[in-house]
N, C-alpha and C positions, 0 to 999 in steps of 0.2 A: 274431326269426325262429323259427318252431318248428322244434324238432328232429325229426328223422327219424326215424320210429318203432322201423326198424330196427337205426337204429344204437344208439337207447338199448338197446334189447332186447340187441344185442353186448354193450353197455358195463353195462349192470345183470345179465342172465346169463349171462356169458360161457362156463360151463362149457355149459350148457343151449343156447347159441346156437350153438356149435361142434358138436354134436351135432345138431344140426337143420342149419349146413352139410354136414356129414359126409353126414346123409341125403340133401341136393342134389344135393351132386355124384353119389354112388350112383343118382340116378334120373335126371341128366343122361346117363349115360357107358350106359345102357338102353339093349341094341341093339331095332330094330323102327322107330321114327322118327327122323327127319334133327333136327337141332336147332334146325331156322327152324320146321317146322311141332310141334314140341314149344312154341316158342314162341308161335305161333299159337294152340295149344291151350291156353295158358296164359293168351292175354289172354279168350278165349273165359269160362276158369272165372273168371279174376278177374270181369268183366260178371256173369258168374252168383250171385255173392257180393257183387255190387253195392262191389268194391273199384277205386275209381277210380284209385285210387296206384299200385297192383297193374298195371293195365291201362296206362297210361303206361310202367310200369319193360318192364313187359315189349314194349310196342310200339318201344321204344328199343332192348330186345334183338331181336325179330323183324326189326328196320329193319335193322342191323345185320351181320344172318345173311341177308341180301338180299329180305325179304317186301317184297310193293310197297303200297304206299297201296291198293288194293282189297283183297289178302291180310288186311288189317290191319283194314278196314270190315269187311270180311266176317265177320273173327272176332268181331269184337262184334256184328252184327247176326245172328247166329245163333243169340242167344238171344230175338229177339222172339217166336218161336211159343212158348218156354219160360218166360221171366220174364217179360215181357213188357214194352211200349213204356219204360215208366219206367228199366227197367234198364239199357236201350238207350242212352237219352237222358242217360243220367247220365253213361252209359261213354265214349261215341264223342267229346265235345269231349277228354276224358282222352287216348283213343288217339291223334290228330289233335294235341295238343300233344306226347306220345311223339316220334311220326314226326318233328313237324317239328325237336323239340330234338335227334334222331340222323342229322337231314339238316344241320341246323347244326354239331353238333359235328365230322361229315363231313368237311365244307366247311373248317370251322376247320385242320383234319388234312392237307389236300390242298393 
């Protein structure tokens, strides 16, 4: 199984990766946006940086913070006038497995 690229990153620079959450949280606790569409905006750049992992983790977060299945399309298909169709298409099955594995683990929870 490969490993998670984040977590090697923890485990290989721990000092450096705690410092990069440190930065997190500091831009999460940001007043100006609620934290669902902080999230939204976040699957939005990951589509833009063509990071499908990216786009997933955080659609699990948006799901979560209460975005709905359109919230969720919408934020990746907002880059087709900017990256265009390919970025799209790479993202959206990504976000779409997101969604559905934070409606499962939901489910699981309830």
């Amino acid at each position: 199984m490969e490993k998670n690229p984040f977590e090697l990153f923890q485990q290989e620079c721990p000092e450096l990766a705690a410092r990069f959450n440190s930065l997190v949280e500091v831009q999460k606790s940001l007043a100006g946006l609620d934290p669902k569409t902080k999230q939204l905006i976040n699957i939005a750049i990951q589509t833009a940086t063509r990071n499908p992992r990216g786009v997933r983790l955080h659609a699990i977060m948006a799901h979560t913070l209460g975005a709905t299945r359109d919230e969720i399309i919408g934020a990746v298909v907002m880059n087709l006038h900017i990256t265009g169709l390919v970025t799209v298409l790479e993202s959206l099955p990504a976000a779409l497995e997101g969604l559905e594995e934070a409606k499962h683990t939901q489910k699981n929870r309830d």
